[in-house]
Every structure is written in structure tokens, then in C-alpha cells.
C-alpha positions in Angstrom: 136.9 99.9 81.5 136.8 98.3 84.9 138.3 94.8 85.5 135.6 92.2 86.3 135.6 89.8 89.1 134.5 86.9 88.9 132.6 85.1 91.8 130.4 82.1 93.1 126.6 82.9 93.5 125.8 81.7 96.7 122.0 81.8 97.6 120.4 82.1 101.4 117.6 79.7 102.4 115.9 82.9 102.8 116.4 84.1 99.6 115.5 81.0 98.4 112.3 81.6 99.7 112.4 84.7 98.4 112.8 83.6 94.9 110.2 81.3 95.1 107.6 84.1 96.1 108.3 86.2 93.0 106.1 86.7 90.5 106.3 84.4 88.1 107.0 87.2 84.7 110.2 88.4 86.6 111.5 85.0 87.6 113.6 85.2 83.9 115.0 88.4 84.6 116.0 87.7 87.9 117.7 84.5 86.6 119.8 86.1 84.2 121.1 89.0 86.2 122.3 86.1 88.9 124.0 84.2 86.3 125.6 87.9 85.2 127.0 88.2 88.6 129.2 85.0 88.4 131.3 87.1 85.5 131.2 90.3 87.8 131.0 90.5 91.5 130.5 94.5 91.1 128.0 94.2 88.7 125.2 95.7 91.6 125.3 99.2 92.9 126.8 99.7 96.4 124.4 100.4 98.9 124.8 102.7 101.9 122.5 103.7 104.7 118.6 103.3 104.0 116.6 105.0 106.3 118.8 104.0 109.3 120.1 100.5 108.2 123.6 100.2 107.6 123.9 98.4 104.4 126.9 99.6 103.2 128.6 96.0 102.9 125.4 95.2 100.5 124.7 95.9 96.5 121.9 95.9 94.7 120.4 94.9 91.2 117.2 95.8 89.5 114.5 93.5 88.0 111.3 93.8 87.0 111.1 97.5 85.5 113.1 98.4 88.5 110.0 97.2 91.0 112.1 94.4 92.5 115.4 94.2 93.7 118.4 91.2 94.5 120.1 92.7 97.7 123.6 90.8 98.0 126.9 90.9 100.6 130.3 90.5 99.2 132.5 87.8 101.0 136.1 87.8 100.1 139.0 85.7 101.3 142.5 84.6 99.5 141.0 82.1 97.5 137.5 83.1 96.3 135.1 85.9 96.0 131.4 85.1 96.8 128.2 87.1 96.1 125.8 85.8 98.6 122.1 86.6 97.9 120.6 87.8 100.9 117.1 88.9 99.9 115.4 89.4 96.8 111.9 91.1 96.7 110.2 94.3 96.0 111.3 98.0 96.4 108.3 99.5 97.5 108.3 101.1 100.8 111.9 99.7 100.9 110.6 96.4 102.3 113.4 94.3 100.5 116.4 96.5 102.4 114.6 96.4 105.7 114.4 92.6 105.4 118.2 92.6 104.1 118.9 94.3 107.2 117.3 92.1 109.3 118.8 88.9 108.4 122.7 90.4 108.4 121.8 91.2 112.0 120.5 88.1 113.5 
């Protein structure tokens, strides 16, 4: 069994916004698997290239029957490890990873 890190949650202003648009049935799902992360900072899988976007310092979780995702960038110093949220929407056509992508490289 793998150790588990614990971390603090830290969510974009982007994300944010994010979370707001959700649909509302997912919202409870989503909540939980955030609060899950705190206890384990692994708890998403890693994420390599998509379709040309280096996101290999990203993981992902699943919501929503799989249809949505919470892409997030793991910050780690001496003291603390963070998971910071940086985008949470849907999977389809990969949007939510393309607009990951965007925001680590503004």
C-alpha cells in the first residue's frame, strides 16, 4: 500500500470560476474528491502529453461519470505540499487540458 501525502487544496480564481460553471448534479462529487485530496496529494492520475501540451507536472481526477475532470499541479517545498486546482471542466474534445495548459503558460 502506498504512503499518502497529505496537502493543502489550493484553488485558482480560474478554477473558481470553473467550479461555479459546473453543473449543479456534479458539484457534490466534485466537492468530495477535493476534500479527498487534502488526505492524498497522489490521489489523481499523472498526466503526460495531450495532443501536444506538456502536462506532465499535472494530475487528474474524474467526476461526473467520468465526463468532467479537476486538472491540478503539485507544488512542493520543505515545509508543505500543495495541490493547486488549476481547471476543472469537461473532458470532451479535451477542452478542460487545453485550458489547463493555457493558464500554466501565461
Amino acid at each position: 500500500m502506498k504512503s499518502r501525502r497529505k496537502c493543502e487544496v489550493k484553488i485558482t480564481d480560474d478554477a473558481k470560476s470553473d467550479f461555479i460553471q459546473l453543473p449543479k448534479d456534479v458539484i457534490p462529487e466534485c466537492l468530495s474528491l477535493l476534500k479527498r485530496l487534502e488526505f492524498d496529494i497522489e490521489l489523481g492520475q499523472k498526466l503526460h502529453d495531450k495532443n501536444g501540451k506538456d502536462l506532465s507536472k499535472c494530475r487528474k481526477l474524474y467526476f461526473g461519470q467520468a465526463a468532467f475532470r479537476i486538472v491540478y499541479k503539485e507544488i512542493s517545498d520543505d515545509t508543505i505540499e500543495i495541490a493547486e486546482i488549476v481547471a476543472m471542466g469537461e473532458r470532451e474534445n479535451q477542452a478542460v487540458y487545453e485550458i489547463a495548459f493555457d493558464r500554466l503558460n501565461r
